[in-house]
C-alpha positions in Angstrom: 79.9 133.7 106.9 82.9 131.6 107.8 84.6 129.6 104.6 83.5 126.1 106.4 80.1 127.5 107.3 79.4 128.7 103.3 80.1 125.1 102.3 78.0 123.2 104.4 75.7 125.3 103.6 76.3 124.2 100.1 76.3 120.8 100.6 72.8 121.2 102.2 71.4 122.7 99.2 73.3 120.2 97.0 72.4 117.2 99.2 68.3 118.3 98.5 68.6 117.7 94.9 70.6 114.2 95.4 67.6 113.1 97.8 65.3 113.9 95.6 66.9 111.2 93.3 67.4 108.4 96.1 63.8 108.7 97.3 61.9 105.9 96.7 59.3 105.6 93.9 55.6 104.4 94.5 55.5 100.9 93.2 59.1 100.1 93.1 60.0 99.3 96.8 58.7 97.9 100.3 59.0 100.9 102.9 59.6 99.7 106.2 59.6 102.4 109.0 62.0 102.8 112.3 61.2 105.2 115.0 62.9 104.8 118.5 59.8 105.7 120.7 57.5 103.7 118.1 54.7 102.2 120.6 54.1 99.2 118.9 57.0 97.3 116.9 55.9 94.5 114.6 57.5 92.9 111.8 57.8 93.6 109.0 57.0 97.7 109.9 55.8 99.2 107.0 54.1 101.5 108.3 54.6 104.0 111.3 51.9 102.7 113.8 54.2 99.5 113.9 57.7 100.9 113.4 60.9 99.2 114.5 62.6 100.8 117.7 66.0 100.1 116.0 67.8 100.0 112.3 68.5 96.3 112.5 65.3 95.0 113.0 63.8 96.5 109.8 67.1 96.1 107.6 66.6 92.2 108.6 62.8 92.5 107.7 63.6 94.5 104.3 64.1 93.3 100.8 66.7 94.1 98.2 65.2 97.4 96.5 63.4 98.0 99.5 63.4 101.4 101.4 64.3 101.7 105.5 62.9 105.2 106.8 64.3 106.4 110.1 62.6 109.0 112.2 64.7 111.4 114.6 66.6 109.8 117.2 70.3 108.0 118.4 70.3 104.5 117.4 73.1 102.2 118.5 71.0 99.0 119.4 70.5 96.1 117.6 73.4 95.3 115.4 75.9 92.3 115.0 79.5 91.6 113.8 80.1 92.6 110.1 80.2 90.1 107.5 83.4 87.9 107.7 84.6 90.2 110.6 84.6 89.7 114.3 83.9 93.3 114.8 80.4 94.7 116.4 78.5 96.8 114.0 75.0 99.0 114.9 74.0 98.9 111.6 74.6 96.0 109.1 73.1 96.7 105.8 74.2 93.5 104.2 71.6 93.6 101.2 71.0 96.3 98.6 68.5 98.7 100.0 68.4 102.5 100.7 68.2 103.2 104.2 67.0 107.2 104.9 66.4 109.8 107.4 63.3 111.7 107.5 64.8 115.1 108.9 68.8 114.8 107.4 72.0 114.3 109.9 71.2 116.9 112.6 68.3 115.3 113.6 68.9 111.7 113.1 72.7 109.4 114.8 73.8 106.1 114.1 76.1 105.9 117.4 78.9 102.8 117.5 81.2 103.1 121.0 84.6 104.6 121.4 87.5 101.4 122.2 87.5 102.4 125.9 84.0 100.8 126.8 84.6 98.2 123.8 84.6 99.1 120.3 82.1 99.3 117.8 82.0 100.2 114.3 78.1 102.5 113.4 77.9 100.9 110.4 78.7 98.4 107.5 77.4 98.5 103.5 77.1 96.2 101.2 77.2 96.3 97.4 74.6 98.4 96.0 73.3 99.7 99.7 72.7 103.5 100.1 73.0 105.1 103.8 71.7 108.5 103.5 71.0 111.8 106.0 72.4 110.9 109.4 75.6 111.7 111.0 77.9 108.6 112.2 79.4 109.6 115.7 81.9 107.5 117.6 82.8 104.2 116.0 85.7 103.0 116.7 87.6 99.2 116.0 89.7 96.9 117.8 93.0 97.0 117.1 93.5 92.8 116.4 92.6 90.9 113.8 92.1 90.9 110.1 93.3 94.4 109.1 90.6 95.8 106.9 87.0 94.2 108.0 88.3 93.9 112.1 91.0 97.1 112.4 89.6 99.7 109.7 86.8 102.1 109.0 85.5 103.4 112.7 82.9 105.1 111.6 81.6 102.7 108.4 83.3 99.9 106.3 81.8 99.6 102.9 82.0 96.9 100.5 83.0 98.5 97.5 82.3 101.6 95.6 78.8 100.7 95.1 77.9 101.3 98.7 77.0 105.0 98.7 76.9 107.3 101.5 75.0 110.7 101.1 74.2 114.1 103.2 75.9 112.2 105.9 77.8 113.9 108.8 80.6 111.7 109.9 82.5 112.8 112.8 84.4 111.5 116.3 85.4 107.9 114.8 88.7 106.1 115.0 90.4 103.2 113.5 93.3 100.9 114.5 93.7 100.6 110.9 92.9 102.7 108.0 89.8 104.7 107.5 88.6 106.6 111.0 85.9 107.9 109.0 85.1 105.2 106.2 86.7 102.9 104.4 85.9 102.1 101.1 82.3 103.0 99.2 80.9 106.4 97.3 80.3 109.7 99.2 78.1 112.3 98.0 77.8 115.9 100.2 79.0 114.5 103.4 81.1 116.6 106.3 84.0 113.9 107.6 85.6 115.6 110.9 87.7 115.5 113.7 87.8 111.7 113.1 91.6 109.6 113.4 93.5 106.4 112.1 97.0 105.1 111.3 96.5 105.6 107.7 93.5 107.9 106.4 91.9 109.9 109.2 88.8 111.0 107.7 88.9 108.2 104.4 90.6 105.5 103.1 90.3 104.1 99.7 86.8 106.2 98.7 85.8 108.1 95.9 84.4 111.1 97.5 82.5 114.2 95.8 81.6 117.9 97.2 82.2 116.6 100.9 83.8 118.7 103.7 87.3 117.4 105.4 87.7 118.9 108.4 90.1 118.4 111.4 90.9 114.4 110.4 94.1 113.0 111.8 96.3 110.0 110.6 100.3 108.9 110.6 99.6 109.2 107.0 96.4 111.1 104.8 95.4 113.1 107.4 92.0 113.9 105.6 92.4 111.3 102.9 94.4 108.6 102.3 94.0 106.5 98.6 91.0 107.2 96.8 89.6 109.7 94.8 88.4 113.3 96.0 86.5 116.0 93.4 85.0 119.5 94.5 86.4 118.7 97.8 87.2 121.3 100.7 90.0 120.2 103.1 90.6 122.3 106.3 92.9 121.8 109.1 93.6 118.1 108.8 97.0 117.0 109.8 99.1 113.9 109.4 
């Protein structure tokens, strides 16, 4: 087995026991439920039989503690500009919820759009939000504007440290700016690749734990650039 291939597999195992600690306890939290071929949407989905066909619609419906629980699929309809940014966003978690995959990042995207056809960022955390099990595939920003919340983080732009991001595979983003991957927030057992930026090609400013860096590309920090990185594997990133 291939060094890259013995650490995702890793990471898999490791990402099991961190789930097990984000999932949500009976009593403690509104589930609300997304599945892209749900038959019957109605607000405020918490249950499968009335899912919401996209993200948005059940982060709007949801509830700071609540829990969003995403069934297999690409989603990249429904979101808006980020908070004070003019940049489009598929997924704006702008309140403090934990937003979840059923079957983990090979089964379940959050898809933004490469500059070409118009740019948009997959996704956007606020303070104390959690995004966890899906992979994050070409994001990209516009390269005007204000420099962090407009220009950087293609694939996710987080408020602070306290937005976490976990068993997430993020991968084919670019930024204008810094962050072609993410900017900002917590990872936990993520694989960043083959995503690009002027300054940070996989991250930029993150605190980032037993992730995968693969094949990132930047002016400067071709995997990384700022930030903090522990029990991390870089491989073939280049600046």
């Amino acid at each position: 087995m291939s060094t890259l291939s013995q650490t995702i597999a890793r990471l898999a195992l490791s990402s099991v026991v961190l789930l097990m600690g984000l999932a949500p306890r009976a009593g403690f939290a509104t589930e609300h439920f997304v599945d892209i071929n749900s038959p019957g949407p109605s607000a405020p989905y918490t249950n499968w039989a009335t899912a919401a066909t996209n993200i948005q619609d059940a982060v709007d419906a949801s509830a700071p503690g609540d829990v969003v629980w995403v069934t297999n699929g690409t989603y990249s309809m429904g979101g808006r500009t980020a908070p004070q940014s003019l940049q489009m966003t598929a997924v704006v978690i702008d309140r403090a919820i934990t937003v979840q995959s059923v079957n983990g990042p090979w089964a379940t995207y959050i898809a933004g759009q490469r500059a070409t056809a118009g740019p948009v960022r997959c996704a956007y955390l606020t303070n104390g939000a959690v995004l966890s099990g899906f992979t994050l595939k070409n994001g990209s920003t516009t390269n005007n504007g204000d420099f962090l919340r407009d220009q950087s983080g293609g694939g996710v732009l987080c408020e602070s440290s306290s937005a976490i991001i976990s068993n997430c595979v993020i991968t084919a983003n670019a930024a204008a700016g810094n962050g072609g991957g993410i900017v900002s927030g917590t990872l936990y057992n993520c694989i960043i690749t083959v995503n690009s930026a002027s300054e940070g090609g996989g991250t930029a400013s993150s605190t980032v734990y037993n992730s995968v860096f693969n094949g990132n590309e930047a002016a400067w920090g071709g995997g990384a650039n700022g930030g903090s990185l522990s029990n991390c594997s870089l491989i073939g990133n280049t600046a």
